[in-house]
N, C-alpha and C positions, 0 to 999 in steps of 0.2 A: 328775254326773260332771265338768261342768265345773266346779265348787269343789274338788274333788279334785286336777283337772292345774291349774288357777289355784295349789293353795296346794304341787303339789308344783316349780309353775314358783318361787315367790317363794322356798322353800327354797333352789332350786337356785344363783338369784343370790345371795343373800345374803352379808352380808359375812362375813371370817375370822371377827372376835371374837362372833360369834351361834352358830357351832358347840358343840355341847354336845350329852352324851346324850340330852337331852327330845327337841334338834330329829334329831335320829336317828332314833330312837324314831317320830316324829312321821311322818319321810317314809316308814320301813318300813308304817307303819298306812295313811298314806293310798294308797301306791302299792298295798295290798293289796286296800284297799274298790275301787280303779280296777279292779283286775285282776277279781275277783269280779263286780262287778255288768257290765263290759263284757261278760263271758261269759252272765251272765243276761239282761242288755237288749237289745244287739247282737245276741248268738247267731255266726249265721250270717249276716255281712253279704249284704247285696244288690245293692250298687254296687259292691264290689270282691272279692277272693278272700279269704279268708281266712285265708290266708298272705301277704298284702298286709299286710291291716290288723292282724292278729296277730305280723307277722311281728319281724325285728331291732330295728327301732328300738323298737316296744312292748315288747320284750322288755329291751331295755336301759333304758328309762326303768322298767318295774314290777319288776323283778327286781336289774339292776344299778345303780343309782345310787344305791339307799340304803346296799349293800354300800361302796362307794365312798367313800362320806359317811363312813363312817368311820374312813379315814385321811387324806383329802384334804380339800378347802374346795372345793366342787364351782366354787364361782365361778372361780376358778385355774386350773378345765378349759376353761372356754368357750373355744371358739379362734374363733368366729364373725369376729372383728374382725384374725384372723391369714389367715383362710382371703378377707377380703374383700379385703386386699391382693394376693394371685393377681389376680384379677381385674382389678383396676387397675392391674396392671404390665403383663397382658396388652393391656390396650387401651391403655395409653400407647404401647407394643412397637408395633402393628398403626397404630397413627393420624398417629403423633408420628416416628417413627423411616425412615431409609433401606433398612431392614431389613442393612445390613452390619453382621456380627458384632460387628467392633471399635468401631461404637458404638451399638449397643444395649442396651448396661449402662450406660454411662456418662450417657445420654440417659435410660433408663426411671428410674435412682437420680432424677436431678438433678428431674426434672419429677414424680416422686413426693411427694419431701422437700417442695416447692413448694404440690402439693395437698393434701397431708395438713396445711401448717400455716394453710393457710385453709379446712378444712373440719370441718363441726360433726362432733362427735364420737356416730356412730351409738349404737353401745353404752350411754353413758350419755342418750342419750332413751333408749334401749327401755329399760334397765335401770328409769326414771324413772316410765314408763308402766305397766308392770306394777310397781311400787311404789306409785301410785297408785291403781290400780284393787285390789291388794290390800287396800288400806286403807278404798277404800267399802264393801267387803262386809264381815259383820258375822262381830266374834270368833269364829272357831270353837272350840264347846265342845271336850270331850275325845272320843277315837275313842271308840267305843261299835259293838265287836260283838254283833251282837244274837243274840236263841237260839236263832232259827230256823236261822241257819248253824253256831252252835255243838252244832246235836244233828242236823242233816239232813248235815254234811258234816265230820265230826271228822279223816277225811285231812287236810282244807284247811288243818284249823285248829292239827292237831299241823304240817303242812309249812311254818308260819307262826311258830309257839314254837322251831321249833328256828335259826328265821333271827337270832330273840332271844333267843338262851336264857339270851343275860347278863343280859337285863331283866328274866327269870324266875326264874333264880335266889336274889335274896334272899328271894321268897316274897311272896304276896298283901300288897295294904298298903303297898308300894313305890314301886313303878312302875304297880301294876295293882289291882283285884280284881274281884269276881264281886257284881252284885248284881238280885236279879228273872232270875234264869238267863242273862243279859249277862255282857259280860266290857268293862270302862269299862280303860281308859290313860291315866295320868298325864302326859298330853300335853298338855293347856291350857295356854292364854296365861297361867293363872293358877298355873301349878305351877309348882315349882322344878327348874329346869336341871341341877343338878345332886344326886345324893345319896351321904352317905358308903357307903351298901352297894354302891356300882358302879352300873353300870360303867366303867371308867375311858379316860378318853379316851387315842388311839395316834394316831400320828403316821407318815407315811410315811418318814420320814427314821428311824427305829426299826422300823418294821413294817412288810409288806408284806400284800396280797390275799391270798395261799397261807396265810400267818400267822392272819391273821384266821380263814380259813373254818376250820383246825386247831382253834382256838383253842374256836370256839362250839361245834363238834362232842364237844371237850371236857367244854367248861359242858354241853352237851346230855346227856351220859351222867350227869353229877353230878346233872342234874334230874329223871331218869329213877331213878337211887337213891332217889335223895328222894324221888322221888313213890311208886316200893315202898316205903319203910322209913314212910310217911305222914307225914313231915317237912315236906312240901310239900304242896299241893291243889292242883290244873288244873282246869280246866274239860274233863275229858276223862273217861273212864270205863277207856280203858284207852289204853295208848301202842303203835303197830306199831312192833316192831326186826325186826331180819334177826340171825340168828345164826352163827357160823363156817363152816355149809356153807350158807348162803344162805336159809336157811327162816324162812319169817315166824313169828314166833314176841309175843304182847303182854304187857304187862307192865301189870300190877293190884296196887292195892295190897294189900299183907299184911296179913288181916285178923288184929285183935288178939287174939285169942282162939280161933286155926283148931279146927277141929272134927276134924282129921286132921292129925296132924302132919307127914307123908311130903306134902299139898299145897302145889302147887307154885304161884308165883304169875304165873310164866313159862306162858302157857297156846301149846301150836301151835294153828292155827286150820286146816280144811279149805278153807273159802270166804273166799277172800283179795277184801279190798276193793278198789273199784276204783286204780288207781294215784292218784296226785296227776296232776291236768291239766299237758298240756305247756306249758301259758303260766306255771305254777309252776316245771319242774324247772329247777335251774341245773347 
């Protein structure tokens, strides 16, 4: 777990020109191995609640920051270094000042400007240090889900293809494929950043969040044709939809040759699985 949040920290600083589908791709994977095995290892913390440690901030580091990553340059969020001048204006205010209104700006600007030009600049050591330490630790190969979670927990793993369903889209051999009942991502140090079959990189200044999630939901339907009409192959046996009055309803591919013509390959199910975990739903 901690090579997991080590390599989703080093994503997160990294610079503009390193963003690319792979390391996309990269953070969705690994923020997802976080989120699964915290559930299987952790469980039920025993030093804090549950809602502590599962709670907002885990939920935005495993769920929204790779959503994120893909219109932004997550380094361009940090405000760490915006939020630590608060602090320094406030103790110049309380130490430095008469506390009269009329010059307490003028006094916290003047003796700010002063300390900031002779002090080391925090952010690029931390930035330096975890750059660092990312680099002792050894290449990690490509994500590799294994198949014990791909057949004990196929919810998790369909509520996972549809966060990517651009990277699924062009079809095994891409971005991905299946091998020894795995499912291996073209996410290595040694893969290419980019490929012509998508998906293709957006930009905040064109796109927006709302945009985005429209947009995979989209791809998600087309992948789900595909995977009926057997254009495509999943590591799944069958896919849960909801249909127009709300009934789960799965979707299996069309066998070649049906045996009945009037079969449907939409089947309703009576015993609905269990939902996806609340540290999944966004």
């Amino acid at each position: 777990m901690i090579d997991w949040l080590l390599e989703i920290t080093n994503i997160s600083y990294s610079k503009y020109n390193t963003r690319s589908p792979k390391q996309i791709l990269r953070l969705y994977n690994q923020s997802f191995l976080l989120v699964v095995n915290c559930r299987n290892v952790v469980g039920v913390p025993s030093k804090m609640s549950s809602r502590k440690f599962f709670g907002s901030h885990f939920h935005s580091v495993s769920i929204h920051l790779a959503e994120v990553e893909r219109i932004f340059n997550l380094r361009s969020l940090v405000t760490e270094q915006e939020e630590g001048c608060f602090g320094d204006l406030r103790r110049i205010s309380e130490n430095t000042s008469n506390r009269q209104p009329k010059t307490v700006c003028d006094n916290a600007v003047l003796r700010f400007t002063c300390q900031q030009s002779s002090k080391q600049d925090s952010i690029y050591i931390q930035e330096s240090i975890i750059q660092r330490i990312a680099k002792q630790t050894q290449a990690k190969p490509r994500t590799l889900i294994p198949s014990t979670i791909l057949n004990k927990r196929p919810m998790l793993i369909q509520s996972h293809l549809e966060r990517i369903s651009d990277f699924i889209l062009p079809g095994e051999g891409v971005w991905w494929h299946t091998e020894d009942g795995n499912m291996i991502f073209y996410d290595g140090p040694d893969d290419e950043p980019f490929h012509n079959e998508g998906p293709e990189m957006h930009h905040f200044r064109s796109s927006s969040y709302k945009e985005e999630h429209q947009l995979l939901k989209d791809i998600w339907e087309k992948v789900t044709e595909n995977f009926q009409d057997r254009k495509i192959s999943l590591p799944l046996k069958r896919i849960k939809m909801f249909d127009k009055d709300g009934k789960v309803v799965y979707i299996i591919p069309t066998e070649t040759e049906p045996a009945n013509e009037d079969q449907q390959s939409i089947s309703p199910e009576k015993n609905l699985e269990q939902d996806i975990e609340n540290g999944l739903e966004t």
